[in-house]
PyMOL CGO cylinders between C-alpha atoms (Angstrom):
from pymol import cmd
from pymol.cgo import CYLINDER

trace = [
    CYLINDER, 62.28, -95.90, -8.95, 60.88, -93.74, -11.37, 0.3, 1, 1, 1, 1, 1, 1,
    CYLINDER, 60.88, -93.74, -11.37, 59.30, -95.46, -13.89, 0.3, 1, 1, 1, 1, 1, 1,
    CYLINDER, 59.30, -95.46, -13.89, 56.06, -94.16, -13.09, 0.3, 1, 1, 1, 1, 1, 1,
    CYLINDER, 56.06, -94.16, -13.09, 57.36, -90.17, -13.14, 0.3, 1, 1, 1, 1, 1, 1,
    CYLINDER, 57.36, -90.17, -13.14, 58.58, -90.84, -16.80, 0.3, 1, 1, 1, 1, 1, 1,
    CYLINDER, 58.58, -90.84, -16.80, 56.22, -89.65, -19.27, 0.3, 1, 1, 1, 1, 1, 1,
    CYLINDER, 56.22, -89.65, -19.27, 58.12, -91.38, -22.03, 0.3, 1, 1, 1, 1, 1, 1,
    CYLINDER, 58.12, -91.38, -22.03, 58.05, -95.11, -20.06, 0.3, 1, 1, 1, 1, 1, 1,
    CYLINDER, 58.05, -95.11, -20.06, 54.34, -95.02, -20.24, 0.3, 1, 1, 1, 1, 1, 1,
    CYLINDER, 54.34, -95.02, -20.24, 54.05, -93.32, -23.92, 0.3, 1, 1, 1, 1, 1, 1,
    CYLINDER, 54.05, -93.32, -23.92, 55.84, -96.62, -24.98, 0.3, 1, 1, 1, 1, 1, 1,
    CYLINDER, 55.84, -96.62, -24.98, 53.76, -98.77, -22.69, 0.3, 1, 1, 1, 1, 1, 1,
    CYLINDER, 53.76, -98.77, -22.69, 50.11, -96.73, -23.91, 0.3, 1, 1, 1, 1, 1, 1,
    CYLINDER, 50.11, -96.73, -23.91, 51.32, -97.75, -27.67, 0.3, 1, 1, 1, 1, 1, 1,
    CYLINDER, 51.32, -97.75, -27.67, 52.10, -101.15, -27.08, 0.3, 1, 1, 1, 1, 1, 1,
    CYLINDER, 52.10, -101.15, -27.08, 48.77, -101.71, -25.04, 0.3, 1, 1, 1, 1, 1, 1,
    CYLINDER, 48.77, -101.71, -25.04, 46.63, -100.01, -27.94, 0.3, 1, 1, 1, 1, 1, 1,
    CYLINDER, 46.63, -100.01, -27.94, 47.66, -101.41, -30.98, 0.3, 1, 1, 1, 1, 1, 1,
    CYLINDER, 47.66, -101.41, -30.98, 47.20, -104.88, -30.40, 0.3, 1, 1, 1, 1, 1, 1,
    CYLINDER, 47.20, -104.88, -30.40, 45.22, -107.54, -27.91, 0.3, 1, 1, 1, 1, 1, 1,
    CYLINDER, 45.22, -107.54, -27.91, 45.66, -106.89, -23.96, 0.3, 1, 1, 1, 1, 1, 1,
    CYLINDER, 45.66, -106.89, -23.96, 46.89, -110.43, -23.71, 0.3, 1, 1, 1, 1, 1, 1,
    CYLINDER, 46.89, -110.43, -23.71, 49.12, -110.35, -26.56, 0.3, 1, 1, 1, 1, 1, 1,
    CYLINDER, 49.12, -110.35, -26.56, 50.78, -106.49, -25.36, 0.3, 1, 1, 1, 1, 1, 1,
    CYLINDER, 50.78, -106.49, -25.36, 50.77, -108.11, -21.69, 0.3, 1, 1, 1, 1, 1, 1,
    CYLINDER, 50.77, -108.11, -21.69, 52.65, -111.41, -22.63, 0.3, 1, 1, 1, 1, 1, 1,
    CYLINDER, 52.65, -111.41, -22.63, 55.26, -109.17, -24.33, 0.3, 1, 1, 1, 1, 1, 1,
    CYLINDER, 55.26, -109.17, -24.33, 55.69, -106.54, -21.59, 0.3, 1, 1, 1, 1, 1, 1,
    CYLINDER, 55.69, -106.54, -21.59, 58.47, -107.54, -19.21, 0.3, 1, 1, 1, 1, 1, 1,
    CYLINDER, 58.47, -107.54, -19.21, 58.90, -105.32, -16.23, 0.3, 1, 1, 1, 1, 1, 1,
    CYLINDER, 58.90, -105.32, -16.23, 62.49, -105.49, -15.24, 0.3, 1, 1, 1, 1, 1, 1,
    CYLINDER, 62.49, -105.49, -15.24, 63.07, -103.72, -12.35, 0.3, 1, 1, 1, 1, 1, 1,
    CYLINDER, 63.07, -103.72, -12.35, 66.64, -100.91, -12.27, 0.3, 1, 1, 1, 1, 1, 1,
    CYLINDER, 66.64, -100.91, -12.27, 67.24, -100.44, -8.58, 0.3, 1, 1, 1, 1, 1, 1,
    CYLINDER, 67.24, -100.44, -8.58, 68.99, -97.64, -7.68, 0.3, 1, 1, 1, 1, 1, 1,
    CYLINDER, 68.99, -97.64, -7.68, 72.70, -97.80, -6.51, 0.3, 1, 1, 1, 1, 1, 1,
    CYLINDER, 72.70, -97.80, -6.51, 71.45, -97.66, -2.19, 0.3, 1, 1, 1, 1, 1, 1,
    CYLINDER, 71.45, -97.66, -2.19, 68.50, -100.02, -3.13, 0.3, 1, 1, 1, 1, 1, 1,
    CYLINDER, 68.50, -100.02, -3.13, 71.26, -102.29, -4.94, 0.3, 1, 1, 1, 1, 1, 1,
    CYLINDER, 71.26, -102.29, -4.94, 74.10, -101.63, -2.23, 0.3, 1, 1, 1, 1, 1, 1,
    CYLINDER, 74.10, -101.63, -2.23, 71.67, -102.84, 0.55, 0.3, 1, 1, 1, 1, 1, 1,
    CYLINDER, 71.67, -102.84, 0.55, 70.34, -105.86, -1.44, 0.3, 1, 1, 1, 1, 1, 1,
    CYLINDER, 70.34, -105.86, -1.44, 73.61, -107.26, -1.75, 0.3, 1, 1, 1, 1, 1, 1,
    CYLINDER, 73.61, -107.26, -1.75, 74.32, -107.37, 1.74, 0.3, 1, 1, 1, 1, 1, 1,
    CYLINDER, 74.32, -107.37, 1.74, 72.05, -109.91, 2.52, 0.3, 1, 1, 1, 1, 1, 1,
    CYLINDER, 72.05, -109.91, 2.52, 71.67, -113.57, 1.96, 0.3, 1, 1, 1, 1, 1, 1,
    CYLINDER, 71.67, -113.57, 1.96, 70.41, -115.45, -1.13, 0.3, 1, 1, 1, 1, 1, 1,
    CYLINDER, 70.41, -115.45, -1.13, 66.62, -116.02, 0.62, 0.3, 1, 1, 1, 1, 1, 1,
    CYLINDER, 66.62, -116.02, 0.62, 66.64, -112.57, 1.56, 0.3, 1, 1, 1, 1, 1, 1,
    CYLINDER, 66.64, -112.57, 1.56, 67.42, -111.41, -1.25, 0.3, 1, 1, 1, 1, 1, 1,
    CYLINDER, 67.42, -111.41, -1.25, 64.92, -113.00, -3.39, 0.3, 1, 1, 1, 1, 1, 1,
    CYLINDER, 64.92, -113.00, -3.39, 62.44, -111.33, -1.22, 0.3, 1, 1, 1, 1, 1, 1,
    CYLINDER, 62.44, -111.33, -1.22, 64.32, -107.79, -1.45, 0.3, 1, 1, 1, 1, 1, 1,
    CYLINDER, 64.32, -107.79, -1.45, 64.24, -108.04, -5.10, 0.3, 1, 1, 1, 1, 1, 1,
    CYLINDER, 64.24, -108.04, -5.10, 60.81, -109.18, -4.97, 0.3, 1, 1, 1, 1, 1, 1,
    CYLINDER, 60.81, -109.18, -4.97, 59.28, -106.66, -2.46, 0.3, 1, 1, 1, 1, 1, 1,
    CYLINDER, 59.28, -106.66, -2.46, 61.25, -104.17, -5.00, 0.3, 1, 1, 1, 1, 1, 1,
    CYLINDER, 61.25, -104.17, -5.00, 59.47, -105.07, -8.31, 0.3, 1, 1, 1, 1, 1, 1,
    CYLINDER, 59.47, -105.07, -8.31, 56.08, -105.05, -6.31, 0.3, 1, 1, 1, 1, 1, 1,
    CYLINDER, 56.08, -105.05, -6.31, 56.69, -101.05, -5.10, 0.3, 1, 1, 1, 1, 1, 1,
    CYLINDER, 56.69, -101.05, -5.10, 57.21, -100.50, -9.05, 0.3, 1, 1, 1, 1, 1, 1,
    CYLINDER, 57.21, -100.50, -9.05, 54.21, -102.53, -10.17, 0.3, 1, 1, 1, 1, 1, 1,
    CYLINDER, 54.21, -102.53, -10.17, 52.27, -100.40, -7.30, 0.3, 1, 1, 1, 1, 1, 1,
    CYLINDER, 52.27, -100.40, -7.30, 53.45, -97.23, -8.51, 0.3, 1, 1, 1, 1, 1, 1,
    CYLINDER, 53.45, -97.23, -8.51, 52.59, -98.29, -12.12, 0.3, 1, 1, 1, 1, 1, 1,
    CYLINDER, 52.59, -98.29, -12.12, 49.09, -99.19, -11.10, 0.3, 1, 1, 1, 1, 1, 1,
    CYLINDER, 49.09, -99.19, -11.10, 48.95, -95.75, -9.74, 0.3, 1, 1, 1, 1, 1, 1,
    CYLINDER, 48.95, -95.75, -9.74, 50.51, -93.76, -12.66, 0.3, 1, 1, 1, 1, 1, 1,
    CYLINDER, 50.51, -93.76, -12.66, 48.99, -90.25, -13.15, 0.3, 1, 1, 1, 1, 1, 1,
    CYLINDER, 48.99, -90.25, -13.15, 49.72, -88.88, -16.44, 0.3, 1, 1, 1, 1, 1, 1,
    CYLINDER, 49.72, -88.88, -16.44, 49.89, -85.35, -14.91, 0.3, 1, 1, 1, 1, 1, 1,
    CYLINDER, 49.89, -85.35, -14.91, 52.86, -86.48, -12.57, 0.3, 1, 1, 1, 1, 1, 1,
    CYLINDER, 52.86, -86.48, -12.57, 54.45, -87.61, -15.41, 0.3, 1, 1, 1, 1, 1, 1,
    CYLINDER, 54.45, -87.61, -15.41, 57.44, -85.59, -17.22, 0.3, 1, 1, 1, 1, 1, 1,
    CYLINDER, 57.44, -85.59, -17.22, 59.91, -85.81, -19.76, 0.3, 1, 1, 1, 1, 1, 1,
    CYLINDER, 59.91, -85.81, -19.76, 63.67, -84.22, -19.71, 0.3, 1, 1, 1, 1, 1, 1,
    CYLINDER, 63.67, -84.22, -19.71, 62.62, -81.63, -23.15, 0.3, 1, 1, 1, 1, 1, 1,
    CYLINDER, 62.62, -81.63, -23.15, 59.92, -79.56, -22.14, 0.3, 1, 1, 1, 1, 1, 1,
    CYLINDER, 59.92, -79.56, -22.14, 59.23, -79.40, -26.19, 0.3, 1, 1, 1, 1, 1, 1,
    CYLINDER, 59.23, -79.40, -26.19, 58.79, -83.32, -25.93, 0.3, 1, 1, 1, 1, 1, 1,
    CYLINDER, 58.79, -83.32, -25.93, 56.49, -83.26, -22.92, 0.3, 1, 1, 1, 1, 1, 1,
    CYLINDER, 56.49, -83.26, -22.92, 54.16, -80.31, -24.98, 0.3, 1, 1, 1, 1, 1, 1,
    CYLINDER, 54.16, -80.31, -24.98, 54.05, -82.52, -28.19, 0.3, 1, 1, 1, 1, 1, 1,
    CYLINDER, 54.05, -82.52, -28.19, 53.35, -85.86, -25.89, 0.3, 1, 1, 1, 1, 1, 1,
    CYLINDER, 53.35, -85.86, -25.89, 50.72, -84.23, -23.72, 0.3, 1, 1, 1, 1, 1, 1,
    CYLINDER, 50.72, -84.23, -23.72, 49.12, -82.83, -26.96, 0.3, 1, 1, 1, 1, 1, 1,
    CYLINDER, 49.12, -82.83, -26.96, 48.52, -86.29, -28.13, 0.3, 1, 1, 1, 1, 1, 1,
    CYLINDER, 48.52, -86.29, -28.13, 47.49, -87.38, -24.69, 0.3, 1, 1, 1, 1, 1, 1,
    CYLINDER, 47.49, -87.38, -24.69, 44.90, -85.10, -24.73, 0.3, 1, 1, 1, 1, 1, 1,
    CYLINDER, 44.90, -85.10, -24.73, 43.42, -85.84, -28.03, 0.3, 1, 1, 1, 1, 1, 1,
    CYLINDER, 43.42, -85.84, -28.03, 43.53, -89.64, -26.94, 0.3, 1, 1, 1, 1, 1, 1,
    CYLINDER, 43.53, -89.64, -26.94, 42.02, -88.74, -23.42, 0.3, 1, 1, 1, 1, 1, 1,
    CYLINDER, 42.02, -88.74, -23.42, 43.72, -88.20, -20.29, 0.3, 1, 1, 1, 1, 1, 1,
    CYLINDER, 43.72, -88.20, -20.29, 41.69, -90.93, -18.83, 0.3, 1, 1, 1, 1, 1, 1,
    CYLINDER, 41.69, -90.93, -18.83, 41.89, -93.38, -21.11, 0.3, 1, 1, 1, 1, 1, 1,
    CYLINDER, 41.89, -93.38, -21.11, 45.94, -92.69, -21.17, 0.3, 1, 1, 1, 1, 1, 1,
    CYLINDER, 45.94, -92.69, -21.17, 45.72, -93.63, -17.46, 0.3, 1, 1, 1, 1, 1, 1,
    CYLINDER, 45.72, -93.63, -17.46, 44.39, -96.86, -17.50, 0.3, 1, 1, 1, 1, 1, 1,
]
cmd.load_cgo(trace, "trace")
């Protein structure tokens, strides 16, 4: 649940986007969603149908927090990492990085 809080996630998504067509970099993204151990516990509990749904309602509270990514709630474990990303990010354009 915290794809969108990892600076490093959307680095490698911003590359793949801008170095080739949005079609092309969407047909080879594949959002795969990690649930965390409760989110997994409680999904396992249920039956097949419901689970389908679970799953489902899971990947689209990731694909929502995508959509809202902020680059500036974004971090990285190595504060030295973050500095050289955001240094980059800011030469490319904050905005532009959160598209």
């Amino acid at each position: 649940s915290t794809y969108a809080a990892r600076l490093w996630c959307a680095w490698e998504l911003f590359t793949l986007f801008s170095f080739q067509g949005f079609q092309q970099a969407l047909a080879r993204a594949e959002l795969v969603p990690l649930l965390d151990a409760a989110t997994e516990k409680r999904i396992e509990k249920i039956t097949t149908v419901k689970k389908v749904l679970a799953v489902k309602q899971e990947e689209d509270r990731i694909l929502n927090e995508l959509l809202s990514f902020d680059v500036d709630v974004a971090r990285t474990y190595d504060p030295n990492e973050e500095a050289k990303l955001r240094g980059v990010i800011r030469a490319v354009g904050v905005a532009k990085f959160n598209e």
